[in-house]
ZADRENKE-214295 format. One record per residue: chain; x, y, z of N, C-alpha, C in turn. Coordinates in Angstrom, 2 decimals. Example, Ala and Ser with C-alpha at 12.3 -4.5 7.8 and 13.67 -1.06 7.14 Angstrom:
BEGIN
<r 'A' <13.19 -5.69 7.80> <12.30 -4.50 7.80> <13.20 -3.30 7.80>>;
<r 'A' <12.85 -2.25 7.08> <13.67 -1.06 7.14> <12.90 0.03 7.87>>;
***
This chain:
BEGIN
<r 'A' <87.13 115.66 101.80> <88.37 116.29 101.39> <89.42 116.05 102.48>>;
<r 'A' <90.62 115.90 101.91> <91.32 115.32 103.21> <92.04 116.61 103.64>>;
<r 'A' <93.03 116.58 104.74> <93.47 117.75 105.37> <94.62 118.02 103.97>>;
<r 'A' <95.29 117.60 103.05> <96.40 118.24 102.32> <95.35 118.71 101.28>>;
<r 'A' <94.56 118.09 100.71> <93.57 118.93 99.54> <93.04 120.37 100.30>>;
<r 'A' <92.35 119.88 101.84> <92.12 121.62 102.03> <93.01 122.31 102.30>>;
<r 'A' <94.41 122.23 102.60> <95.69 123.29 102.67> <96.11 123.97 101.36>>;
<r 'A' <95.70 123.22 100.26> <95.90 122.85 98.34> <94.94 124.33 98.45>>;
<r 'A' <93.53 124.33 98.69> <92.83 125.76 98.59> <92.68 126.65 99.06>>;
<r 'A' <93.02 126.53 100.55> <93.60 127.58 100.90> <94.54 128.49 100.56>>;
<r 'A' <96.03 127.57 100.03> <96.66 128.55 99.62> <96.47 128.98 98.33>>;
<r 'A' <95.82 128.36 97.42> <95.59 128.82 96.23> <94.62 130.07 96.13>>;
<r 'A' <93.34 129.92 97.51> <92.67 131.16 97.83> <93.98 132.87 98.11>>;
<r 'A' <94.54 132.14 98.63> <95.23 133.25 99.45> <96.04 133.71 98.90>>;
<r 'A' <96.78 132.84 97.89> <97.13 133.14 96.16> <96.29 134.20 95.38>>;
<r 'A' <95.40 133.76 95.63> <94.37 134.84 94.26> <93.88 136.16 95.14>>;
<r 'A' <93.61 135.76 96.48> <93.54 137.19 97.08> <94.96 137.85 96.97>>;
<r 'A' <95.95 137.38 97.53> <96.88 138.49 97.94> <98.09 138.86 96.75>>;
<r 'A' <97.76 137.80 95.76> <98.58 137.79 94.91> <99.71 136.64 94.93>>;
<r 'A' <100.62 136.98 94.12> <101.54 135.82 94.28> <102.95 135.44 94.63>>;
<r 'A' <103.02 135.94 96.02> <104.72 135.81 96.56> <105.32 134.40 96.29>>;
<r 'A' <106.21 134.04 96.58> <106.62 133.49 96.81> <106.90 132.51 97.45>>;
<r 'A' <106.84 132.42 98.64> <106.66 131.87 99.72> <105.42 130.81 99.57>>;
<r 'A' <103.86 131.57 98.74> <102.50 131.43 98.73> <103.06 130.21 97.52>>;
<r 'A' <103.84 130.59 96.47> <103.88 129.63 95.45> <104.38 128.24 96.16>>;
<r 'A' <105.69 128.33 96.36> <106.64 127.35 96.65> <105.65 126.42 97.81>>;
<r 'A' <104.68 127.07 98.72> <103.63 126.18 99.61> <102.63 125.25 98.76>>;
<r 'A' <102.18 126.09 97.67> <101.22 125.65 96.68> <102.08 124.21 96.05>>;
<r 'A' <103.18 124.58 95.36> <103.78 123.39 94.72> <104.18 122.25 95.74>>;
<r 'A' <104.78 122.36 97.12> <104.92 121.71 97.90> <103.43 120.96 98.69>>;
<r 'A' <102.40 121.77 98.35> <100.94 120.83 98.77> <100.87 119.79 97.34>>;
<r 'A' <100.78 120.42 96.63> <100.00 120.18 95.25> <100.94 118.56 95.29>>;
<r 'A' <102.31 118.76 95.69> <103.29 117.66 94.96> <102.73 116.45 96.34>>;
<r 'A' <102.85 116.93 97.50> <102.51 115.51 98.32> <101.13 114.88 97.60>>;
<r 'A' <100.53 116.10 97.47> <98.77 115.29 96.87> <99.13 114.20 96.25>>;
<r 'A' <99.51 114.76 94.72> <100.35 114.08 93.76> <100.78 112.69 94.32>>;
<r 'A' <101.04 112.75 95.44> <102.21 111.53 95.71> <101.57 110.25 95.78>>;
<r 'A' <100.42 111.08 97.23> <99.42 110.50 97.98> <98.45 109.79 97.17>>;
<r 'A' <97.80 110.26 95.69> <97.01 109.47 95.08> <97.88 108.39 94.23>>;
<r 'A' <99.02 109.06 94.12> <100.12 107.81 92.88> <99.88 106.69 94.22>>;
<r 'A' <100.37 106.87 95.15> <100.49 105.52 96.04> <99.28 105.30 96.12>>;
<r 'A' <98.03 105.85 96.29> <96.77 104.98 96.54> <96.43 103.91 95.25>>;
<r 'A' <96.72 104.77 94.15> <96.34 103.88 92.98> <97.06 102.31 92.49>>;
<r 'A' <98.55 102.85 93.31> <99.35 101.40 93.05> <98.86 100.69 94.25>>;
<r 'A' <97.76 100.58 95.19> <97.78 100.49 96.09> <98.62 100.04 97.50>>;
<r 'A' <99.31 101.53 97.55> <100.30 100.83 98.61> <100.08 102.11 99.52>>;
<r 'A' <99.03 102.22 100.33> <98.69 103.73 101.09> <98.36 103.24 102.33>>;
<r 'A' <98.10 101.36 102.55> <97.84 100.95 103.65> <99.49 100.57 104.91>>;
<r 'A' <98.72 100.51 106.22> <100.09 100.06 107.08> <100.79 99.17 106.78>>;
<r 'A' <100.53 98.08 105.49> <101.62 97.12 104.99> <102.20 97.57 103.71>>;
<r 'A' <102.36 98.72 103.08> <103.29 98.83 101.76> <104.50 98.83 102.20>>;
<r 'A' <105.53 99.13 103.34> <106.54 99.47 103.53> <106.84 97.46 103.36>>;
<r 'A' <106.33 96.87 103.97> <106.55 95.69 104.05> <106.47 95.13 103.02>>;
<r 'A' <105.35 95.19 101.84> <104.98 94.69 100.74> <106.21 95.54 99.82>>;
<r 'A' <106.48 96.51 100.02> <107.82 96.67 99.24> <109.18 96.39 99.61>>;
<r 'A' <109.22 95.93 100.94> <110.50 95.12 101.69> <110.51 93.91 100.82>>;
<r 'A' <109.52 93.26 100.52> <109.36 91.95 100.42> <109.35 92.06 98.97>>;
<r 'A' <109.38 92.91 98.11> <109.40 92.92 96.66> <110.77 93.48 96.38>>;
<r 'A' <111.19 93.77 96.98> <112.88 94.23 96.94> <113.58 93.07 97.46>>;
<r 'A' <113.25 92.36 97.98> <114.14 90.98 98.28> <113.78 89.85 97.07>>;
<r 'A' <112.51 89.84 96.67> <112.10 88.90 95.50> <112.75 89.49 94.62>>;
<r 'A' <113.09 90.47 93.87> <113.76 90.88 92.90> <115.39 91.04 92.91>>;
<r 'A' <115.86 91.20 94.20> <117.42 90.72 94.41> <117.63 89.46 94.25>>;
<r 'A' <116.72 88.11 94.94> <116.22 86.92 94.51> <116.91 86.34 93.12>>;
<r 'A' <115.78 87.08 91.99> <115.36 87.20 90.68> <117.05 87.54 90.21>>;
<r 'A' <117.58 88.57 90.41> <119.03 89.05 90.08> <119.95 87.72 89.91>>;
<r 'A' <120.11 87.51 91.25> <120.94 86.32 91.36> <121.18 85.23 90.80>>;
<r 'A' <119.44 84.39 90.80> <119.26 83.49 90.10> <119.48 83.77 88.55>>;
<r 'A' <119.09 85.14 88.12> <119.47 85.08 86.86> <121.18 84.87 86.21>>;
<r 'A' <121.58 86.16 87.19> <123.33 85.86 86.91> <123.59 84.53 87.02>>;
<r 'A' <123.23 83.57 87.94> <123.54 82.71 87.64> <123.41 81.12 86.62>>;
<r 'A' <122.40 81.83 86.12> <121.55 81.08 84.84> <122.46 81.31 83.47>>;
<r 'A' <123.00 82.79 83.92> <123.88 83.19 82.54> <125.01 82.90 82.34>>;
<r 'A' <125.63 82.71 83.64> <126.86 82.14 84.11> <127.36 80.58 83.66>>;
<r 'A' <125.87 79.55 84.16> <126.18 78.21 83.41> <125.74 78.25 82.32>>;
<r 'A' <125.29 79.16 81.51> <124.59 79.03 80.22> <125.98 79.33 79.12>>;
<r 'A' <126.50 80.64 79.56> <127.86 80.45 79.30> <128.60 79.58 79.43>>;
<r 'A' <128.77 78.78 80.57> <130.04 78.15 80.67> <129.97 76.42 79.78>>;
<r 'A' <128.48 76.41 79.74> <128.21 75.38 78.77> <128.95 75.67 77.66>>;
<r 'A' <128.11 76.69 76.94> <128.78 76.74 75.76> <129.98 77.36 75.11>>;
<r 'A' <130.77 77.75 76.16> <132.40 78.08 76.24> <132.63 76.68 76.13>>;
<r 'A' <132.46 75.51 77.16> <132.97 74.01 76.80> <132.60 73.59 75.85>>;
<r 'A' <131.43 73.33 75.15> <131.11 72.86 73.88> <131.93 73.09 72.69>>;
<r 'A' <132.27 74.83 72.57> <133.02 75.24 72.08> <133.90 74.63 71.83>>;
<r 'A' <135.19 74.55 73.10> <136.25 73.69 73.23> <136.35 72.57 72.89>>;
<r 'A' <135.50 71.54 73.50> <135.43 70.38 73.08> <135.21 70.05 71.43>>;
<r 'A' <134.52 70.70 70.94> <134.32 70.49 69.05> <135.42 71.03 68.41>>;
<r 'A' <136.16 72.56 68.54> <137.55 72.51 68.30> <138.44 71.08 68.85>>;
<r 'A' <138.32 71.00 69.84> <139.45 69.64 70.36> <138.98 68.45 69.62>>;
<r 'A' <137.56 68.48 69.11> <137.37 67.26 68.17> <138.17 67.54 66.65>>;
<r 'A' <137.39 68.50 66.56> <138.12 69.18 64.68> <139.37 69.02 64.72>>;
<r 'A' <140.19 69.35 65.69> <141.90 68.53 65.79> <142.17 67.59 65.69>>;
<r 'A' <141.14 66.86 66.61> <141.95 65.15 66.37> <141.38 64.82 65.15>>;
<r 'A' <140.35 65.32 64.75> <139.81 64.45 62.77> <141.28 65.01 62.26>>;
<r 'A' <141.60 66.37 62.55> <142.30 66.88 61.71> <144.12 66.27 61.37>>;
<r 'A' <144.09 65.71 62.43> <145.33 65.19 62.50> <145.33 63.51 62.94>>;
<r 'A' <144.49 63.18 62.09> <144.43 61.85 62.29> <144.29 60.63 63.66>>;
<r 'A' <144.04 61.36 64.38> <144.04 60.84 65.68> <142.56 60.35 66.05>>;
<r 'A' <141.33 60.44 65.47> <140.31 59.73 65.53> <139.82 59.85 64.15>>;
<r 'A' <139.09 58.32 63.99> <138.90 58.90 62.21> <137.32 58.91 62.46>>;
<r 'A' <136.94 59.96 60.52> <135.92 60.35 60.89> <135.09 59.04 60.47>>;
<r 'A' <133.64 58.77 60.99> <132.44 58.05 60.88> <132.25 58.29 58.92>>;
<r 'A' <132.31 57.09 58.68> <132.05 57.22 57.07> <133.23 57.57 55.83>>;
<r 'A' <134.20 57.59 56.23> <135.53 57.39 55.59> <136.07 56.28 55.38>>;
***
């Protein structure tokens, strides 16, 4: 049992003996919630001396990821904003006689 699980029964003992102030609660929820914390991080496993790093380094791959994407959307757009243009600027010149069409 580690030292925050036995502080977790103690006060929960000292809870059921003395009743239930306040003080006794707000300790209880404040053990109970690090526990809480302590097993969420073991299970994602990040409880060893490298998570701070392994999440340094996953916060830069995903700013990374951001970037490259904006900028994927950026020429993906700007392609087809020109395409756009350019096939209107074609449909003009068929339209006004200035290139004729293939098969007329």
């Amino acid at each position: 049992m580690t030292e925050n699980e036995e502080m977790l029964v103690r006060l929960v003992e000292q809870l059921s003996e003395k009743g239930g102030d306040l003080v006794t609660v707000r300790a209880i929820v404040e053990e109970a919630s690090e526990l809480g914390a302590t097993h969420a991080l073991h299970k994602l496993g990040l409880d060893d001396v490298h998570a701070r790093k392994d999440l340094d380094e996953l916060r830069e791959l995903l700013g990374a990821w951001r970037i490259a994407r904006r900028g994927a959307m950026r020429t993906a757009f700007g392609w087809i904003g020109k395409t756009l243009l350019a096939l209107i600027l074609l449909g003009l010149a068929v339209r006004f006689g200035m290139v004729g069409w293939p098969g007329r």
